[in-house]
PDB file of N, CA, C and O in Angstrom:
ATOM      1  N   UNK A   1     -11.975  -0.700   0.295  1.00  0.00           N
ATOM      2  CA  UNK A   1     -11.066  -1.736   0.704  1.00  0.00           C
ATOM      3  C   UNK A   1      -9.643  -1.265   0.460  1.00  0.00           C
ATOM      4  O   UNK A   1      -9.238  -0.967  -0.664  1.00  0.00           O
ATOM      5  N   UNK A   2      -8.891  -1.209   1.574  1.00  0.00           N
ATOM      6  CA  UNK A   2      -7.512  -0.658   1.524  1.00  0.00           C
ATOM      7  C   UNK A   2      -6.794  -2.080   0.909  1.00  0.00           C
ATOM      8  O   UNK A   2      -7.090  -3.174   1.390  1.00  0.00           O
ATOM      9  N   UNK A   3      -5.730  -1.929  -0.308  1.00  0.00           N
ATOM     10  CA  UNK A   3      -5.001  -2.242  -0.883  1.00  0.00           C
ATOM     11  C   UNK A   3      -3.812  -2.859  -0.086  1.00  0.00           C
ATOM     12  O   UNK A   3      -3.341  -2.024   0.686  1.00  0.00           O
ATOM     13  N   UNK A   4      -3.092  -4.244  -0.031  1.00  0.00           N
ATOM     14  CA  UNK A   4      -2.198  -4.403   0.661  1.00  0.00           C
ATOM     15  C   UNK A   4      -0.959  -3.651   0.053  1.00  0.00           C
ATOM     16  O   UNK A   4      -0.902  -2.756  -0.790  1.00  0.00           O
ATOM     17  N   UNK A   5       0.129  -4.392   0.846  1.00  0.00           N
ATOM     18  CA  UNK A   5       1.203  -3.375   0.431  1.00  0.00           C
ATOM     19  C   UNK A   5       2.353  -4.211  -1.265  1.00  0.00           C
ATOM     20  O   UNK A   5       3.192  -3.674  -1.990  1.00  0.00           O
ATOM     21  N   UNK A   6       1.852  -5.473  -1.252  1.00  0.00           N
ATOM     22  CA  UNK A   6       2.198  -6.371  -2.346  1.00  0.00           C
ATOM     23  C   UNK A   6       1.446  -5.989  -3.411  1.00  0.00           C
ATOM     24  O   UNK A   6       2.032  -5.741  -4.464  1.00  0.00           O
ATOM     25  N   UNK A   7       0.063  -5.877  -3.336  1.00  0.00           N
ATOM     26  CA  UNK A   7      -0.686  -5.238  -4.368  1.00  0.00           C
ATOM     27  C   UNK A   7      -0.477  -4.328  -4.922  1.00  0.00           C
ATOM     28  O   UNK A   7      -0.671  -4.272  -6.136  1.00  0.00           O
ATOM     29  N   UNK A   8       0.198  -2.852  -3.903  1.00  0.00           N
ATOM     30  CA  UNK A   8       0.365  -1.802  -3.888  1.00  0.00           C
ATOM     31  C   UNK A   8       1.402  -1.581  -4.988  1.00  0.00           C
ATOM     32  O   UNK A   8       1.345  -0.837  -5.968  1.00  0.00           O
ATOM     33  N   UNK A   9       2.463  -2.497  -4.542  1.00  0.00           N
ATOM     34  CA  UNK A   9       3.811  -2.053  -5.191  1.00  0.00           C
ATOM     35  C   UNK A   9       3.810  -2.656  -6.633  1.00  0.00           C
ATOM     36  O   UNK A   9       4.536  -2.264  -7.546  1.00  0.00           O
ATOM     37  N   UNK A  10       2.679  -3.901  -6.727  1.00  0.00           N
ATOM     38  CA  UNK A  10       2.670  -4.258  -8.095  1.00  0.00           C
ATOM     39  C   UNK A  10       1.699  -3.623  -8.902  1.00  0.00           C
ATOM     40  O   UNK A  10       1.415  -4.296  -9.892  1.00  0.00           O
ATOM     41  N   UNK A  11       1.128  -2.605  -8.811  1.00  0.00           N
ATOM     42  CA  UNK A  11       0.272  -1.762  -9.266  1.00  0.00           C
ATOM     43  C   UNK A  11       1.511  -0.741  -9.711  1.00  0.00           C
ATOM     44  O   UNK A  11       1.565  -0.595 -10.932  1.00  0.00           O
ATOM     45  N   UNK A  12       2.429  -0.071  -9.021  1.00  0.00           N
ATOM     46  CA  UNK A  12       2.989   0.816  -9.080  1.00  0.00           C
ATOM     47  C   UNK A  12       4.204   0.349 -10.008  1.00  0.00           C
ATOM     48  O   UNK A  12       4.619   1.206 -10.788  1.00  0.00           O
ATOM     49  N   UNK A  13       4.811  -0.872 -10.023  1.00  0.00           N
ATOM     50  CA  UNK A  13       5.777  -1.905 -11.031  1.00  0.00           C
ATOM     51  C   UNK A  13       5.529  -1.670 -12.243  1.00  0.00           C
ATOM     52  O   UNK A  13       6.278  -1.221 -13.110  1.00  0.00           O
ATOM     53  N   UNK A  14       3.868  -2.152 -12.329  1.00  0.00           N
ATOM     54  CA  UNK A  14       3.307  -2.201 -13.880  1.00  0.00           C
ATOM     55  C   UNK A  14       3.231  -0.605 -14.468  1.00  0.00           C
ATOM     56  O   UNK A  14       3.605  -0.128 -15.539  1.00  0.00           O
ATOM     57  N   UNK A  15       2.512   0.059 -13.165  1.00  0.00           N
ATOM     58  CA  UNK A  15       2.581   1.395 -14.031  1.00  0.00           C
ATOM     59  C   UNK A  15       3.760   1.967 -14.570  1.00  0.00           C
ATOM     60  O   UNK A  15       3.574   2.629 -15.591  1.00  0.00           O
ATOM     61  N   UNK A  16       5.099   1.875 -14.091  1.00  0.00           N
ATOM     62  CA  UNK A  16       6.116   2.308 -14.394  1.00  0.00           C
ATOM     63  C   UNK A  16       6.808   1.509 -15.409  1.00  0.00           C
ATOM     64  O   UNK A  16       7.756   2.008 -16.015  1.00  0.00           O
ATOM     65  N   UNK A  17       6.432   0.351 -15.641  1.00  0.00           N
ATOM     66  CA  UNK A  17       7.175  -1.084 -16.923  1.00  0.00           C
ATOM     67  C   UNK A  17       6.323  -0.302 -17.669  1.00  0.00           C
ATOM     68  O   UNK A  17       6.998   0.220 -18.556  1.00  0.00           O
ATOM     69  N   UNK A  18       4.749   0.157 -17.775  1.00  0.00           N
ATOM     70  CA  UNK A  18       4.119   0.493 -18.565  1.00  0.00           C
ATOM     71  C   UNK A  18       4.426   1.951 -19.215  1.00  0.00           C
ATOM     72  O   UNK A  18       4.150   2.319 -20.357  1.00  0.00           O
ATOM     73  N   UNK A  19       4.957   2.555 -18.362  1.00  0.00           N
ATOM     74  CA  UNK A  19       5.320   4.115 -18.765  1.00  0.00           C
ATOM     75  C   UNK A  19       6.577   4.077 -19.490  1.00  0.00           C
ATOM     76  O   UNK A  19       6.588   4.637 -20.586  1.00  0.00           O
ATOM     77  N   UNK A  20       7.539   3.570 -19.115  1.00  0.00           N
ATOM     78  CA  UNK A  20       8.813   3.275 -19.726  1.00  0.00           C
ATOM     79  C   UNK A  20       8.745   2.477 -21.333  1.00  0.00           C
ATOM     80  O   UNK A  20       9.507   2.690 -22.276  1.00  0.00           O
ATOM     81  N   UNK A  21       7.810   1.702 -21.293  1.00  0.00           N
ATOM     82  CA  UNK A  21       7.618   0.568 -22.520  1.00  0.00           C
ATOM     83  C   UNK A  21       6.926   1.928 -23.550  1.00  0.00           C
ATOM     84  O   UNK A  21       7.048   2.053 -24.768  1.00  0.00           O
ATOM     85  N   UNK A  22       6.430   2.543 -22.899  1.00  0.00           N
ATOM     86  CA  UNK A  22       5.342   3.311 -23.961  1.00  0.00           C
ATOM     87  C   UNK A  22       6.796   4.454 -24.753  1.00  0.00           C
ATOM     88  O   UNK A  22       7.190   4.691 -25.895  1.00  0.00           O
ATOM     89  N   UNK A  23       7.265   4.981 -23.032  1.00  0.00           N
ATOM     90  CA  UNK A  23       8.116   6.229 -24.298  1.00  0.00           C
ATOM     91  C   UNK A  23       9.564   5.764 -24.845  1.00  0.00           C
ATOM     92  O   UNK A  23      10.443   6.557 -25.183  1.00  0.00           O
ATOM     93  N   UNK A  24       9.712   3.907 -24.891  1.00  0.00           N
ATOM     94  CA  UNK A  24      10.943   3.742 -26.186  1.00  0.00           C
ATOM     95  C   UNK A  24      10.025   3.459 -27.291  1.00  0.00           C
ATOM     96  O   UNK A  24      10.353   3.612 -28.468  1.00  0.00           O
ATOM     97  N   UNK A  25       9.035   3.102 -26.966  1.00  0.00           N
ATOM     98  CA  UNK A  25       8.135   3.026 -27.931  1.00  0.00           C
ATOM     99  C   UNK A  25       8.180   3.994 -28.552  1.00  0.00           C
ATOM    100  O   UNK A  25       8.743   3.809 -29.631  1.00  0.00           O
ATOM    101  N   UNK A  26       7.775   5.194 -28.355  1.00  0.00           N
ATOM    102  CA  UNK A  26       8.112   6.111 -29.075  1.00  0.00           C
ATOM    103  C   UNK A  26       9.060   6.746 -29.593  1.00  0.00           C
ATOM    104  O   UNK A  26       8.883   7.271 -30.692  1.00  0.00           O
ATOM    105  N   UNK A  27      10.650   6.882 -28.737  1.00  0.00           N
ATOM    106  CA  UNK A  27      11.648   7.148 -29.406  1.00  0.00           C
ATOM    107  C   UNK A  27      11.943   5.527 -30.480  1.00  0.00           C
ATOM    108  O   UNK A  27      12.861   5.398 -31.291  1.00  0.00           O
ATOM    109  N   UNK A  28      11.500   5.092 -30.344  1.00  0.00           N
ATOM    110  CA  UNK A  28      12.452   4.054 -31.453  1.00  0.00           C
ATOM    111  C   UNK A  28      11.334   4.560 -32.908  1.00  0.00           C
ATOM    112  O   UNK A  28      11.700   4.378 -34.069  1.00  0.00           O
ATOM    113  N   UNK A  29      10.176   5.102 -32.603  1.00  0.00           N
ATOM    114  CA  UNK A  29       9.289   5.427 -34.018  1.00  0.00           C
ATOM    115  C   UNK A  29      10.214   6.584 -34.251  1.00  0.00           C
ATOM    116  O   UNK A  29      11.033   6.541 -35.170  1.00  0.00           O
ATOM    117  N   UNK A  30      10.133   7.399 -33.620  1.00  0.00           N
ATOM    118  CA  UNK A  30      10.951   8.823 -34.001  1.00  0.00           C
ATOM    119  C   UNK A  30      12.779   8.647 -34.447  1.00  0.00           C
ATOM    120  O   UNK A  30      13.490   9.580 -34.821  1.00  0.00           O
ATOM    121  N   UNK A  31      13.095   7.600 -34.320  1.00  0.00           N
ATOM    122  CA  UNK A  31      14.428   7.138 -34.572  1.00  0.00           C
ATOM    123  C   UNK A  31      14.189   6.816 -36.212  1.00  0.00           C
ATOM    124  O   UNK A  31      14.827   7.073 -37.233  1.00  0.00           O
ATOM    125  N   UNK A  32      12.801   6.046 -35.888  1.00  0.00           N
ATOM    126  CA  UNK A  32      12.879   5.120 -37.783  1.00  0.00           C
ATOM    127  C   UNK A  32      12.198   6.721 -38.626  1.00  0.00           C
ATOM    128  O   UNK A  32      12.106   6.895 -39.841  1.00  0.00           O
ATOM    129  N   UNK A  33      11.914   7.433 -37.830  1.00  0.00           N
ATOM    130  CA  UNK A  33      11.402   8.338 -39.073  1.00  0.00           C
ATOM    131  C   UNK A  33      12.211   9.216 -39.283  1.00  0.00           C
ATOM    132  O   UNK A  33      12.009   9.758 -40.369  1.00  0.00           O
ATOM    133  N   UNK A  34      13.447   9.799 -38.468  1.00  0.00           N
ATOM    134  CA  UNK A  34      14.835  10.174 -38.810  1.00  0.00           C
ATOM    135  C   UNK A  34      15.890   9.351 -39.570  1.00  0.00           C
ATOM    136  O   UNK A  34      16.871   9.887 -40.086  1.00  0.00           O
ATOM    137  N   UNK A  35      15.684   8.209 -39.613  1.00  0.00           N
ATOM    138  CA  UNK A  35      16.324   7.346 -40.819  1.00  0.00           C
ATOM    139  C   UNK A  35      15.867   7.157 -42.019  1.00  0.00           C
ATOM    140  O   UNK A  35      16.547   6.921 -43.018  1.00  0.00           O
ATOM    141  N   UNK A  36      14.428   7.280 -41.940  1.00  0.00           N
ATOM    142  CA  UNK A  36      13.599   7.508 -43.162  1.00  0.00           C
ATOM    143  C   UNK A  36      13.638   8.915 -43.555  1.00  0.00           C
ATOM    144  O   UNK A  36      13.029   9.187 -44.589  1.00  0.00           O
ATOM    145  N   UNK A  37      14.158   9.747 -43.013  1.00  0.00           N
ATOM    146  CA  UNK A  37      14.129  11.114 -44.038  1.00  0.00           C
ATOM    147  C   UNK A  37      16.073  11.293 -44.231  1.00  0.00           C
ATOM    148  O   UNK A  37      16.677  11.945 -45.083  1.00  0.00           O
ATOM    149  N   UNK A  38      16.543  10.589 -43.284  1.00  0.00           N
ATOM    150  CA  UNK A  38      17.701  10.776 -44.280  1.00  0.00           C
ATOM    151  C   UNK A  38      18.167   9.828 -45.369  1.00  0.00           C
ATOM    152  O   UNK A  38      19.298   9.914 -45.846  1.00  0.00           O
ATOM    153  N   UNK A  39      17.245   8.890 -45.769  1.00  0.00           N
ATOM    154  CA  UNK A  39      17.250   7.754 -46.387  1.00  0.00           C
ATOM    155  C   UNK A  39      16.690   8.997 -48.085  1.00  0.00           C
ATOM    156  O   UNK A  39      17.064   8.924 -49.256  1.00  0.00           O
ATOM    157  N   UNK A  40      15.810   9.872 -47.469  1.00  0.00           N
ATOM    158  CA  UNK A  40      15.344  10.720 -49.220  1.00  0.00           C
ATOM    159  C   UNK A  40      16.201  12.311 -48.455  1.00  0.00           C
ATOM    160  O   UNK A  40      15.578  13.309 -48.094  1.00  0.00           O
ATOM    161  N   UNK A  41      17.623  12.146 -48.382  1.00  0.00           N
ATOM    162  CA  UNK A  41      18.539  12.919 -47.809  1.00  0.00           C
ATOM    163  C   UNK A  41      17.920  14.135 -47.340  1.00  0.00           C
ATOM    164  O   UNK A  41      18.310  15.091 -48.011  1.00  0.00           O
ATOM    165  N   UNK A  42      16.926  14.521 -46.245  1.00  0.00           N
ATOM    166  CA  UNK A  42      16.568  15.329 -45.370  1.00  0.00           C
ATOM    167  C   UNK A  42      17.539  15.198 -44.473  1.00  0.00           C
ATOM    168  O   UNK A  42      18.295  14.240 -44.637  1.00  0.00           O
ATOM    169  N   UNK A  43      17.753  16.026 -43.409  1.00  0.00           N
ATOM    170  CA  UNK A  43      18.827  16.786 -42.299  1.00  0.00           C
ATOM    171  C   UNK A  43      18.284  15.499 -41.289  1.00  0.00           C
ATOM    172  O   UNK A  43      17.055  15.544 -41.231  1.00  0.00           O
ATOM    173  N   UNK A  44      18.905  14.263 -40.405  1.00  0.00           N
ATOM    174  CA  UNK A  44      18.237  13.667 -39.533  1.00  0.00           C
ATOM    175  C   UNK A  44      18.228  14.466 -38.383  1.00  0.00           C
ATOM    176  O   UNK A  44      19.133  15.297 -38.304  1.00  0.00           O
ATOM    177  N   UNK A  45      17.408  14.402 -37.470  1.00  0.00           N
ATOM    178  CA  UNK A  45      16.560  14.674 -36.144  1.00  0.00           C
ATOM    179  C   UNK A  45      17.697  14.131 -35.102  1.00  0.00           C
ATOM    180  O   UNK A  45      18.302  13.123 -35.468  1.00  0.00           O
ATOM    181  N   UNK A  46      17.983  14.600 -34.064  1.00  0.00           N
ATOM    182  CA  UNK A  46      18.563  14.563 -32.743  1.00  0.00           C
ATOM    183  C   UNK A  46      17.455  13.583 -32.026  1.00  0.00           C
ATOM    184  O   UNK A  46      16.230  13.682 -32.101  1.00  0.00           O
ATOM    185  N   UNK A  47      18.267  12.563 -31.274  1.00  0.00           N
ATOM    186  CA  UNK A  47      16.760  11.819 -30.337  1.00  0.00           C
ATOM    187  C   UNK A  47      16.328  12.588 -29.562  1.00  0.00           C
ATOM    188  O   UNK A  47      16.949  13.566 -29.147  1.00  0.00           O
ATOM    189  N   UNK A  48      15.083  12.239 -29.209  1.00  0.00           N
ATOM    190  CA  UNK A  48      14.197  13.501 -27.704  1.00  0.00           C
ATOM    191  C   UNK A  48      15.211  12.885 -26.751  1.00  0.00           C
ATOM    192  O   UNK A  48      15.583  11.720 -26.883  1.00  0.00           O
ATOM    193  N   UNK A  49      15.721  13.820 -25.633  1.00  0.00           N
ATOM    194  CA  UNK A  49      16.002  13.742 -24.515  1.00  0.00           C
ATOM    195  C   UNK A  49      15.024  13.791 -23.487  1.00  0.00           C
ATOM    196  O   UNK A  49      14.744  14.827 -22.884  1.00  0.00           O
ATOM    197  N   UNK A  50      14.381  12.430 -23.230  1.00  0.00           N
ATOM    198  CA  UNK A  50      13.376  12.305 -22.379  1.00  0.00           C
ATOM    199  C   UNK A  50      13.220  12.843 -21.051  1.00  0.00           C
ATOM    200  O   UNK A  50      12.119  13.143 -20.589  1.00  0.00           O
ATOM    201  N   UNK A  51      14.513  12.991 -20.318  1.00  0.00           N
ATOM    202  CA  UNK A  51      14.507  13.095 -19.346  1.00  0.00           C
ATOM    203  C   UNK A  51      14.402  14.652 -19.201  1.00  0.00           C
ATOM    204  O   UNK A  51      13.375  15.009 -18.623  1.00  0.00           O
ATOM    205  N   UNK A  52      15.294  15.713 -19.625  1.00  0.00           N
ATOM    206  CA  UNK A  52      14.797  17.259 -20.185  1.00  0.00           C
ATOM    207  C   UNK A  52      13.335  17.315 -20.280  1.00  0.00           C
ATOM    208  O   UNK A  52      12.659  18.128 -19.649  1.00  0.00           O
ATOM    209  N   UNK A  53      12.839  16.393 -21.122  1.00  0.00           N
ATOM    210  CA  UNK A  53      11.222  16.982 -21.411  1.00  0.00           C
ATOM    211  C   UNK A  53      10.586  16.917 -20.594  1.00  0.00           C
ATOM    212  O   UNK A  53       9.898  17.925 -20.428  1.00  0.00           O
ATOM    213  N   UNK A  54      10.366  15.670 -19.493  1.00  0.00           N
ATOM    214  CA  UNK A  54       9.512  15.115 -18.367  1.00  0.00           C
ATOM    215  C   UNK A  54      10.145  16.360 -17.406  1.00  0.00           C
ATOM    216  O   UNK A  54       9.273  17.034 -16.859  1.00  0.00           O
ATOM    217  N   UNK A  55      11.381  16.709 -17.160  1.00  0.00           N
ATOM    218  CA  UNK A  55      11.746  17.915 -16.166  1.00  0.00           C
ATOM    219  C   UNK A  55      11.267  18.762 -16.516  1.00  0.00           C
ATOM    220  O   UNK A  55      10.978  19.369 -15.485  1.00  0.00           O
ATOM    221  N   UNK A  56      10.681  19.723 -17.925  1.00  0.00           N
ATOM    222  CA  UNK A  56      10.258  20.567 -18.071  1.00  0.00           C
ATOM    223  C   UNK A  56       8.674  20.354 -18.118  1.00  0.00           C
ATOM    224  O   UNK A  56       8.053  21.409 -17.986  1.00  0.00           O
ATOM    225  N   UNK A  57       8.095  19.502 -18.238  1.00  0.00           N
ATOM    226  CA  UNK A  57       7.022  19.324 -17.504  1.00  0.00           C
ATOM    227  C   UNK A  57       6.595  19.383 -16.460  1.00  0.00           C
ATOM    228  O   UNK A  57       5.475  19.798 -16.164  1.00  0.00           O
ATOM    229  N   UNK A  58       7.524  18.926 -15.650  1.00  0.00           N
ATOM    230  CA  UNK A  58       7.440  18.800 -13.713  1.00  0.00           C
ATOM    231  C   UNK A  58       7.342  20.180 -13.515  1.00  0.00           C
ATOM    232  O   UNK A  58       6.520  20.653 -12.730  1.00  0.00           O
ATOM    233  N   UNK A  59       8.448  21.150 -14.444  1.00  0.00           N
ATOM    234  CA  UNK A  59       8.869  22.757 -13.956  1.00  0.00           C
ATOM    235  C   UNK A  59       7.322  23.495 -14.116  1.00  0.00           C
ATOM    236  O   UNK A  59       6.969  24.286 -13.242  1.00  0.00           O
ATOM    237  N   UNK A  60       6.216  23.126 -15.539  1.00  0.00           N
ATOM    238  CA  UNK A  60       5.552  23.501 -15.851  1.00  0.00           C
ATOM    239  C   UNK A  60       4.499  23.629 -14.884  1.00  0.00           C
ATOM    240  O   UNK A  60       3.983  24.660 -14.453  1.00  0.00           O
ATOM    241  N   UNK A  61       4.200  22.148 -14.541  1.00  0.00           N
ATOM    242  CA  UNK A  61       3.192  22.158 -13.530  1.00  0.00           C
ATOM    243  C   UNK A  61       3.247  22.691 -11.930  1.00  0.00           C
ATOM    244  O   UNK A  61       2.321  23.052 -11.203  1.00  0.00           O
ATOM    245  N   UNK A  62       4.947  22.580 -11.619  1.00  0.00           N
ATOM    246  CA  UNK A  62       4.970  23.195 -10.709  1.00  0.00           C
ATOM    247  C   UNK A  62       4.600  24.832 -10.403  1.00  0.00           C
ATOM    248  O   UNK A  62       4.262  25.421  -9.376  1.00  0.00           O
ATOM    249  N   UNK A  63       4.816  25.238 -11.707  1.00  0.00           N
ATOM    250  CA  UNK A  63       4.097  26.539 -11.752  1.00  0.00           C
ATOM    251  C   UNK A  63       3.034  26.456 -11.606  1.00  0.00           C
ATOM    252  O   UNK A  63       2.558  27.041 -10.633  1.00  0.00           O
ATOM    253  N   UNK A  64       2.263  25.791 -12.384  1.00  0.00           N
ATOM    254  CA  UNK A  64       1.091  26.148 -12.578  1.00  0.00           C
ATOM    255  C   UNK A  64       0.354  26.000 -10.910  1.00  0.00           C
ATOM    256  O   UNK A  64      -0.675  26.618 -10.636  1.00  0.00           O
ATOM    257  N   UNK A  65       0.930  25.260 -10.083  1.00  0.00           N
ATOM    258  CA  UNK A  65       0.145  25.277  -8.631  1.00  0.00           C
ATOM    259  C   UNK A  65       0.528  25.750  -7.590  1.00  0.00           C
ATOM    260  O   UNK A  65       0.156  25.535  -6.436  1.00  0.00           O
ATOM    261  N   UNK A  66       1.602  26.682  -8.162  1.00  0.00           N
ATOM    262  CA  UNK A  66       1.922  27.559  -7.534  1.00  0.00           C
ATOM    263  C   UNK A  66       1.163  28.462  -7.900  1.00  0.00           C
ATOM    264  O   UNK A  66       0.535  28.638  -6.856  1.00  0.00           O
ATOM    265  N   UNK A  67       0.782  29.123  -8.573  1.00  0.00           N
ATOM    266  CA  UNK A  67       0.065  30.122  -9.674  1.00  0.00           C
ATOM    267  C   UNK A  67      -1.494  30.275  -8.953  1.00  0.00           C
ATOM    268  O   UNK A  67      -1.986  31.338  -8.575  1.00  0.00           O
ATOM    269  N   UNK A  68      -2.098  28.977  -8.873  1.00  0.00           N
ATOM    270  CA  UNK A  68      -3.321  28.219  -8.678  1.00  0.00           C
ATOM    271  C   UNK A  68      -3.467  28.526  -6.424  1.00  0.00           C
ATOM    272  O   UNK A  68      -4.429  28.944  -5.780  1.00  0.00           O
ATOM    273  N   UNK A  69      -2.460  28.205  -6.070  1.00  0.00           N
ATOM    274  CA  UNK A  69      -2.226  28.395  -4.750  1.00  0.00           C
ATOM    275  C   UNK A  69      -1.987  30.134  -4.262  1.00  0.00           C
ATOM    276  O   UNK A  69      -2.304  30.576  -3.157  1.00  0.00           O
ATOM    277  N   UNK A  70      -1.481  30.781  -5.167  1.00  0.00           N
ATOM    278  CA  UNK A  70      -1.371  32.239  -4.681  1.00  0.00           C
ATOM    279  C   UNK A  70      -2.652  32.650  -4.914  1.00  0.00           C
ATOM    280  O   UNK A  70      -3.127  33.199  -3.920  1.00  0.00           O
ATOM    281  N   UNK A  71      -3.297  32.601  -5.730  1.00  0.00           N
ATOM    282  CA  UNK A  71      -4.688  33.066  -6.543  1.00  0.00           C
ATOM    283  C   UNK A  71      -6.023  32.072  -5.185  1.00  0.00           C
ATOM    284  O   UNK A  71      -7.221  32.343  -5.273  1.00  0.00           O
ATOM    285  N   UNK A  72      -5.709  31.414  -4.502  1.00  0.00           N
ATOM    286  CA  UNK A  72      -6.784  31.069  -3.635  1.00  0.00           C
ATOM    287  C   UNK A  72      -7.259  31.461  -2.430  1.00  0.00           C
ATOM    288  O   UNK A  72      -8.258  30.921  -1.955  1.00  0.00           O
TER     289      UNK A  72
END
């Protein structure tokens, strides 16, 4: 059963509210545990630059099917 196009886009809404919710989720843990080590004076942590990492992921995989495509 093909999916309308309202369905479609609210499938694709949630996945992305859902992807976004997950990684402040995670920088705000990685925020409190850089306040917690300079709280017992450890060096604090730089935030992840999310957007760098997800690009070097994209770069990664784009290799990799490129890699995967010459080799077939």
């Amino acid at each position: 059963m093909k999916a309308t196009k309202p369905q479609l886009m609210a499938a694709l809404s949630a996945a992305i509210q859902a992807y976004l919710a997950d990684e402040e989720a995670v920088l705000q843990q990685q925020q409190a545990i850089s306040l917690g080590l300079a709280a017992f004076g450890g060096p604090p942590s730089p935030p992840v630059n999310l957007w760098a990492l997800s690009g070097r992921q994209e770069s990664m995989q784009l290799r990799l099917l490129m890699q995967r495509r010459s080799f077939r």
